[in-house]
C-alpha positions in Angstrom: 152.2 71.4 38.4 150.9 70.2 41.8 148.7 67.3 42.3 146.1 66.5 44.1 145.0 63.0 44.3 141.3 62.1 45.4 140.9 58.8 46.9 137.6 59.4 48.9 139.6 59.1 52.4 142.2 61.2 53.0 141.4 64.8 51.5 142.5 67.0 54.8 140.9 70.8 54.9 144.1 72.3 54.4 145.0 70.9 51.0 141.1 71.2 49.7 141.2 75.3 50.7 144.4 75.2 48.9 143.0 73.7 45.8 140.1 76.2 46.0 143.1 79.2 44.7 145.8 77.7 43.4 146.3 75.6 40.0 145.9 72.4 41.2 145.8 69.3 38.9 143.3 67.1 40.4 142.8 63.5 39.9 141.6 59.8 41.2 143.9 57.5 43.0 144.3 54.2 41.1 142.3 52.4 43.9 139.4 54.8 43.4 139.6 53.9 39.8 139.1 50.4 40.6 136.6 50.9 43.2 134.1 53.0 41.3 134.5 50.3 38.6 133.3 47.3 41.2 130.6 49.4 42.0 129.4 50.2 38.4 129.8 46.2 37.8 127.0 45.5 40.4 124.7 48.5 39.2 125.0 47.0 35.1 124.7 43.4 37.0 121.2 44.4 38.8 120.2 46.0 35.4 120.6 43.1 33.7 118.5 40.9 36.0 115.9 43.4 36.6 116.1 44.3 40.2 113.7 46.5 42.1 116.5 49.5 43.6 115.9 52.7 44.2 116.5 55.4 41.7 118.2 52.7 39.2 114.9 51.2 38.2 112.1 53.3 40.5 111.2 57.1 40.8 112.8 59.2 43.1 111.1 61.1 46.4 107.9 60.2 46.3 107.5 58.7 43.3 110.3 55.5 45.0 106.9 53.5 44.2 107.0 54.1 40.5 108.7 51.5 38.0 110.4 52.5 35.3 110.7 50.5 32.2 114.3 49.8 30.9 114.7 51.9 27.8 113.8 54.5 29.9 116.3 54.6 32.7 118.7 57.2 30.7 116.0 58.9 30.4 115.0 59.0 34.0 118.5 60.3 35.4 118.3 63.0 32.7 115.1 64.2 33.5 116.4 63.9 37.8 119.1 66.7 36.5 116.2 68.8 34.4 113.8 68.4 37.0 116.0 68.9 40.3 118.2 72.3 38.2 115.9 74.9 40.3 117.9 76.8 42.1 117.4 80.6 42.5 119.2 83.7 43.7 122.6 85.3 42.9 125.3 82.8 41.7 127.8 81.0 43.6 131.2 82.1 43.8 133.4 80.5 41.3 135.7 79.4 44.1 133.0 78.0 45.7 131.8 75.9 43.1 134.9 74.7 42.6 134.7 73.1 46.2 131.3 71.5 45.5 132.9 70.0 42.3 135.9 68.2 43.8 134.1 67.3 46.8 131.7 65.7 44.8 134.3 63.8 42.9 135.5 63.2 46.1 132.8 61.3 47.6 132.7 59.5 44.2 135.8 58.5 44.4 134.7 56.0 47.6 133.2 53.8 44.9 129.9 53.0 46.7 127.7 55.7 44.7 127.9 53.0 41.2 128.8 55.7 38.8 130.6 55.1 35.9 134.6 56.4 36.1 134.5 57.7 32.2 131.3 60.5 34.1 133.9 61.0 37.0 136.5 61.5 34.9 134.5 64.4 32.7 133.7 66.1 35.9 137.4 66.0 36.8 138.4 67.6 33.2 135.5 70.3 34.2 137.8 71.3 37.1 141.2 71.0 35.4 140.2 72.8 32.5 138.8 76.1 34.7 135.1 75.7 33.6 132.4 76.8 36.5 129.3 75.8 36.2 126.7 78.5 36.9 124.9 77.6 40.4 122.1 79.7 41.8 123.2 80.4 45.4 119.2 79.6 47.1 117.1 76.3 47.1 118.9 73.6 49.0 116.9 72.3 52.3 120.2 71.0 53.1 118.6 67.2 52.9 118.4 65.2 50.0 122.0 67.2 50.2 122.1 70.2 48.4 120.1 69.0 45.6 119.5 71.8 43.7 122.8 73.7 43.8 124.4 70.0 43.0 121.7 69.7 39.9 122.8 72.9 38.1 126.8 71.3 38.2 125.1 68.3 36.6 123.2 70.4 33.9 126.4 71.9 33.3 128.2 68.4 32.5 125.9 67.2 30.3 125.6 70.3 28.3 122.0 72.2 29.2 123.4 74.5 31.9 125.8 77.5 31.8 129.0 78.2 33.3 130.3 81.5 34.1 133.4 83.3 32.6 136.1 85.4 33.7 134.0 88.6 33.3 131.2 87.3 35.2 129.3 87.0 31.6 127.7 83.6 31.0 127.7 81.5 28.5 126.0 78.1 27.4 127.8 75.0 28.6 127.8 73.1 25.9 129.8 75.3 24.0 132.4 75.9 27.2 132.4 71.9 27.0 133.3 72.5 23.1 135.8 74.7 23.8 137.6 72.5 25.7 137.3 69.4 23.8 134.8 67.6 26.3 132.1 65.5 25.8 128.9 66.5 27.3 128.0 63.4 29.3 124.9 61.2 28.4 123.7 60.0 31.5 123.6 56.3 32.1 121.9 54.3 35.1 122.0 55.7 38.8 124.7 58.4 37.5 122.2 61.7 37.8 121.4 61.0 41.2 125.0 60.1 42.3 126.1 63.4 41.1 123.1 65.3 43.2 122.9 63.4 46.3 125.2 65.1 48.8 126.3 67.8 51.1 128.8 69.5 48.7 127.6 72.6 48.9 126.8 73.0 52.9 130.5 71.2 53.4 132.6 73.8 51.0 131.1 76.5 52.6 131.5 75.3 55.8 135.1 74.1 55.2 136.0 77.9 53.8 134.3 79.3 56.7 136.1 76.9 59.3 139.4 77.9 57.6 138.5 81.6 58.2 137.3 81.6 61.1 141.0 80.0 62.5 142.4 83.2 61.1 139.7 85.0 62.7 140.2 84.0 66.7 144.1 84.7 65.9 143.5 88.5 64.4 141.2 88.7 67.8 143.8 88.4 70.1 145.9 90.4 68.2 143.5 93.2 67.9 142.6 92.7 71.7 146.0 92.9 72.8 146.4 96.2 71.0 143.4 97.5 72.4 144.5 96.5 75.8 147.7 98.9 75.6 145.6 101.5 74.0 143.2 101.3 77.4 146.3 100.8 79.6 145.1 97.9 80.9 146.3 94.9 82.9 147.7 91.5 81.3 147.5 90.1 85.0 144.1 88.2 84.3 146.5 86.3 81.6 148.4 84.8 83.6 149.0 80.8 82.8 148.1 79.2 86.4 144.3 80.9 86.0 143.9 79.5 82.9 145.1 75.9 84.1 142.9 76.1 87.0 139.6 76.3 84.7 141.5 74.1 82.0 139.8 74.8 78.4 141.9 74.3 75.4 140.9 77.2 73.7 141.2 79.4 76.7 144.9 78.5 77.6 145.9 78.8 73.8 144.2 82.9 73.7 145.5 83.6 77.0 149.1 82.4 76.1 149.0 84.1 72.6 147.8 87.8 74.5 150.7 87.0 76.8 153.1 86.6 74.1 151.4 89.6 72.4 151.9 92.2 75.2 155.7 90.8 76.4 158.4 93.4 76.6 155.6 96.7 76.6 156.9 99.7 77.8 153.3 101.3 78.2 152.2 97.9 80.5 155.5 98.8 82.5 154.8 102.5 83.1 151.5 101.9 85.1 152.5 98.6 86.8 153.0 99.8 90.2 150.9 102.2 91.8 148.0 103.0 88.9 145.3 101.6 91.3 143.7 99.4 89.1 142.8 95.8 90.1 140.8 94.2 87.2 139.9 95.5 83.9 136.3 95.5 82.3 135.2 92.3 80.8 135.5 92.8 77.1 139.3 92.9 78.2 140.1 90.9 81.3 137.7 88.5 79.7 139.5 88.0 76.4 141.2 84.3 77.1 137.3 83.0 78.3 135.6 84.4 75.3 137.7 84.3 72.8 138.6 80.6 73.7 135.2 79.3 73.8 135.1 80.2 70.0 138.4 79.1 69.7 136.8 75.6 71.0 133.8 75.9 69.2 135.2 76.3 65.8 137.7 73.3 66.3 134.4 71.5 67.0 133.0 73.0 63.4 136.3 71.4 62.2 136.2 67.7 63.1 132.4 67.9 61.7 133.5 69.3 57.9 136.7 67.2 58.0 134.8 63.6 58.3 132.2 65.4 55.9 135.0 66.5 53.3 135.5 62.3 53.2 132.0 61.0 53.9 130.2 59.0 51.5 126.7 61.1 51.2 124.6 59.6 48.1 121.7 57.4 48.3 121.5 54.6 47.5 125.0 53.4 48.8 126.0 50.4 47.2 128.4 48.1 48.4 130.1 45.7 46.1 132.3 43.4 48.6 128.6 42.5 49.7 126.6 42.7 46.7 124.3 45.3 48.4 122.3 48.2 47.5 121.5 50.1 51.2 118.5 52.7 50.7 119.6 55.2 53.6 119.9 58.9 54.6 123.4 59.7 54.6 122.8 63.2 52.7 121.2 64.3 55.3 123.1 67.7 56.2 122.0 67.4 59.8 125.9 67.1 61.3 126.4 70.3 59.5 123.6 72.4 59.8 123.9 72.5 63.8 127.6 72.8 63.6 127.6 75.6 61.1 125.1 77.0 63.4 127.5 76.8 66.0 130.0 78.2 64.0 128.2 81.5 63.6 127.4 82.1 67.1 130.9 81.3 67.9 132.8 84.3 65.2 129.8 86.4 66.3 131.0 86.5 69.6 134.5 87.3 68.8 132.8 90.6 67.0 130.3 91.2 69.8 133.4 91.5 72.4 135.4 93.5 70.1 132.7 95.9 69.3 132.7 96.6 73.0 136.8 97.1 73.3 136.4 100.0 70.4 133.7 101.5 72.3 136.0 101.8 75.5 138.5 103.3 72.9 136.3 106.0 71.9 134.2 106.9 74.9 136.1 109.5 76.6 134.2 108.2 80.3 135.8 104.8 79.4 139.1 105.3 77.8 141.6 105.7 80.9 142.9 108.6 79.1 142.3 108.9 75.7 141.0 112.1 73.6 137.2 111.6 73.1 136.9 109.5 70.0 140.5 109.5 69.9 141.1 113.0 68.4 142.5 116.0 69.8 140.1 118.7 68.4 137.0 117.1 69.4 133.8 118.8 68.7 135.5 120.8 65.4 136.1 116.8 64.3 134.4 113.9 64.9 137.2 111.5 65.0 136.4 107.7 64.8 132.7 108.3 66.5 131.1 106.7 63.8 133.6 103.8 63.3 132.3 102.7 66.6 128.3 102.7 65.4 129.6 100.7 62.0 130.6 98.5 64.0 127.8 98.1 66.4 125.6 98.2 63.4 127.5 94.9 62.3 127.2 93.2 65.5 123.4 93.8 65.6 123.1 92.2 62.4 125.0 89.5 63.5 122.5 89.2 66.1 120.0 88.0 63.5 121.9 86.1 61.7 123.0 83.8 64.5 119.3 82.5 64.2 119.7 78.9 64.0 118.5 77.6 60.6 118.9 74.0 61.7 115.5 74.3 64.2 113.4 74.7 61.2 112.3 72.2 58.7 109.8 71.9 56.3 108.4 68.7 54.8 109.7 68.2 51.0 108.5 65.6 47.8 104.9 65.3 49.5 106.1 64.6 52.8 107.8 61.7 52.1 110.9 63.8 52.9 109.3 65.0 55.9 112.2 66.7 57.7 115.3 68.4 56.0 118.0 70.1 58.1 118.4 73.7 56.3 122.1 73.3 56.4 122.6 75.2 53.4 121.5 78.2 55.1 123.5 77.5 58.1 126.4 77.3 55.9 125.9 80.9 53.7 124.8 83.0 56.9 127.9 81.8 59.1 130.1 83.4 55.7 128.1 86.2 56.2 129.0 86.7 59.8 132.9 85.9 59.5 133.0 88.7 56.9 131.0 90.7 59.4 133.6 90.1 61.8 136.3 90.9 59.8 134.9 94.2 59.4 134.7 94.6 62.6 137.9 93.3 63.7 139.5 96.0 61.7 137.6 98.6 63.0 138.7 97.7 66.4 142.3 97.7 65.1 142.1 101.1 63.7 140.8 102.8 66.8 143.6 100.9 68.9 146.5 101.9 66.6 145.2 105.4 67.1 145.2 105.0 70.7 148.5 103.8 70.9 149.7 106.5 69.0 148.7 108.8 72.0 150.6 107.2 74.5 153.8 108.2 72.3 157.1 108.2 73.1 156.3 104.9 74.9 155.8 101.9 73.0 154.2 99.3 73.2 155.7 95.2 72.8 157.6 94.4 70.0 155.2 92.5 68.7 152.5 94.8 68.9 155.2 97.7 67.6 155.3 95.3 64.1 151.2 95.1 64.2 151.3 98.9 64.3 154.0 99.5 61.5 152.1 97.1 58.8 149.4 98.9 60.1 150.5 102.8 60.0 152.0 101.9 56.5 147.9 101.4 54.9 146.5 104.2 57.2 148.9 106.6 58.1 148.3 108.6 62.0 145.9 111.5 60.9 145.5 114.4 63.0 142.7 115.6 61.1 139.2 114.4 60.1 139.1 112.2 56.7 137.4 109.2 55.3 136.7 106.6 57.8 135.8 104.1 55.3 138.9 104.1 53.0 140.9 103.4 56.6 138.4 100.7 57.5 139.0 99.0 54.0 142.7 99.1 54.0 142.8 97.3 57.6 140.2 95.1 56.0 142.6 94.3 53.3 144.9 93.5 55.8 143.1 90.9 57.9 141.5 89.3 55.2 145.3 88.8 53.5 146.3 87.7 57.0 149.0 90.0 56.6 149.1 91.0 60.4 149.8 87.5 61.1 152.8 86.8 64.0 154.6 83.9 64.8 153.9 83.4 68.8 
């Protein structure tokens, strides 16, 4: 079986999205191991003589003022997981959780959090072992961390939560524990709020919906290339030296990709010379700018979860070369509230623009050509009319989801957490959009495979000819009116399998 070994520094986004669906045995390096152990040293070492630090002997939030006596302190980090479990809304998915879980271990594993590795290592067996803690989906305000979400994993390691099973049914953890010979873990000193104090959440979401969105601005070009045979347009605005002569990353990579794309077209070759047009519209000749600003954009949302997926986020951070216990804000999910953000905005674009190419398709005053809503017996059928207004209805609701959650905040624990980044929500709506997208995508895919389809017996590039076959093979040409939405879901299939991927 494959490993994965969790050191707390070099967990890349690749191999954590691939641990997300595969069996994956997880576990700590040996220099984790001895790292967490230093740590717990000094936390046993301050217990011993007494010392004041914060959530080891005190209260947490606002009660940081409060001693607590020491025959209490397991107490205290068992109450932190009771108290902190109130999370609301639809579960997480399992995969998702997952994420949260190794992540968490993950930042563990940095040994500055002084947990003990036996807790680690129970959380780690969780993983191996296929158990998913049930985790409401709504109540993180993204700073301390995801506190909530992160407090029902907790409840679920030491035995007073519930996990969820194959069927979706529930059932008590502490017999899923039983079932598969683990403990449930008694809390000891600092270890309740070292499980909860983090970004886990935010950053799993954020690192699925980075991965995603990767596949995303690829699938655009593809589909935006297609469209642009459909439309007979012109791949003149791709050419290399205007993309140099601006000189954004993202914008060479599209505009080399749609050149690629469209090579060796006989469709772009039978209106080269003498067709009369000089620039396209926008949403096409526009492709390499847009779509390469997202294409920037999310490689920005990238370096952001990437430092995150290996960031130590708990409070207090102790550090053991030093002696020191630092009371800080490092789970503050500020870096990834206003990247997800960002992130949002940028795959809503790619649908926004695409939207537009599948209304040039279908609009008979736009389509250089086409059949009005690309059937031949329009007005007895309706062709792919209302694919167009499923689409713009996704785009719109895009719109109000691109809301930035990260320019709200409101004050927490009696205003003694008095701004919180709402990077929790950043991190659910920007899933929300990218699966918007897809949708989207694929709509604009089906309305240009049936345009090409018009401009038979000429074909367009090899490449694009493959995109069409994969295509044609789920939704066959149909001359006659039938069910939009079972053609929609089988291109959906499709992109979200990345099975229209090309080598380019």
């Amino acid at each position: 079986m494959k490993k994965l070994v969790l050191d707390g520094c070099s967990l890349h986004l690749d191999s954590f999205i691939e641990a997300l669906s595969s069996d994956i045995y997880i576990e700590l390096s040996q220099e984790a191991i001895v790292a967490m152990q230093k740590s717990r040293n000094l936390v046993e070492e301050w217990l011993e003589h007494k010392e004041v630090v914060y959530g080891i002997t005190t209260g947490f939030g606002e009660f940081a003022n409060v001693s607590i006596p020491h025959d209490q302190i397991e107490a205290l980090q068992e109450n932190l997981i009771l108290s902190h479990s109130a999370g609301i809304g639809p579960y997480i998915p399992d995969h998702i959780v997952k994420g949260m879980m190794i992540l968490r271990v993950n930042a563990l594993a940095k040994g500055l959090s002084g947990i003990r590795v036996a807790t680690v290592q129970s959380l780690l067996d969780m993983i191996n072992c296929g158990i998913i803690p049930a985790v409401p989906s709504q109540g993180s305000v993204g700073s301390s961390g995801d506190l909530a979400p992160l407090s029902h994993i907790a409840l679920a390691l030491i035995g007073k939560g519930k996990c969820i099973l194959s069927d979706g049914s529930t059932i008590l953890s502490e017999q899923a524990l039983k079932n598969n010979n683990i403990e449930p873990v008694k809390l000891s000193a600092k270890e309740g709020l070292a499980l909860i104090n983090g970004t886990q959440m935010m950053c799993t979401m954020g690192a699925i919906g980075v991965h995603k969105a990767m596949k995303l601005c690829d699938i655009a070009d593809i589909s935006g290339a297609l469209s642009l045979e459909a439309l007979r347009g012109t791949d003149k605005a791709f050419d290399e030296k205007l993309q140099i002569a601006r000189g954004f990353t993202g914008q060479i990579e599209s505009a080399r990709r749609l050149r690629a794309l469209l090579k060796g077209s006989e469709i772009r070759e039978s209106h080269r010379v003498g067709d009369g047009l000089v620039q396209d519209a926008y949403s096409l000749r526009c492709m390499p700018q847009v779509h390469g600003a997202s294409r920037d954009a999310i490689q920005y949302v990238k370096n952001i979860i990437e430092t995150e997926l290996n960031a130590a986020n708990d409070n207090p951070l102790i550090f053991s070369e030093t002696k020191e216990h630092i009371e800080g804000g490092n789970f503050h999910g500020q870096p990834l509230a206003l990247a997800l953000d960002f992130l949002a905005i940028a795959c809503a674009e790619l649908g926004s623009i695409s939207e537009r190419r599948t209304e040039r398709l279908v609009n008979g005053a736009l389509s250089n050509g086409l059949p009005r809503f690309l059937t031949k017996k329009g007005g007895l059928q309706s062709g792919l009319m209302i694919a167009q207004y499923t689409s713009a209805s996704l785009v719109s609701e895009n719109k109000v989801l691109c809301h930035p959650a990260s320019v709200d905040s409101i004050p927490t624990s009696a205003n003694q957490e008095d701004h919180n980044s709402m990077g929790s929500i950043s991190a659910r709506k920007s899933l929300d959009i990218i699966q918007n997208v897809q949708s989207i995508i694929a709509i604009e895919l089906l309305c240009a495979s049936q345009g090409i389809d018009f401009h038979q017996p000429l074909k367009t590039s090899p490449l694009l000819q493959k995109i069409h076959h994969i295509i044609r093979e789920s939704v066959p040409f149909d001359e006659s009116d039938s069910i939009v939405h079972n053609k929609i879901i089988a291109i959906l299939h499709l992109v979200q399998n990345n099975a229209l991927d090309v080598i380019l």
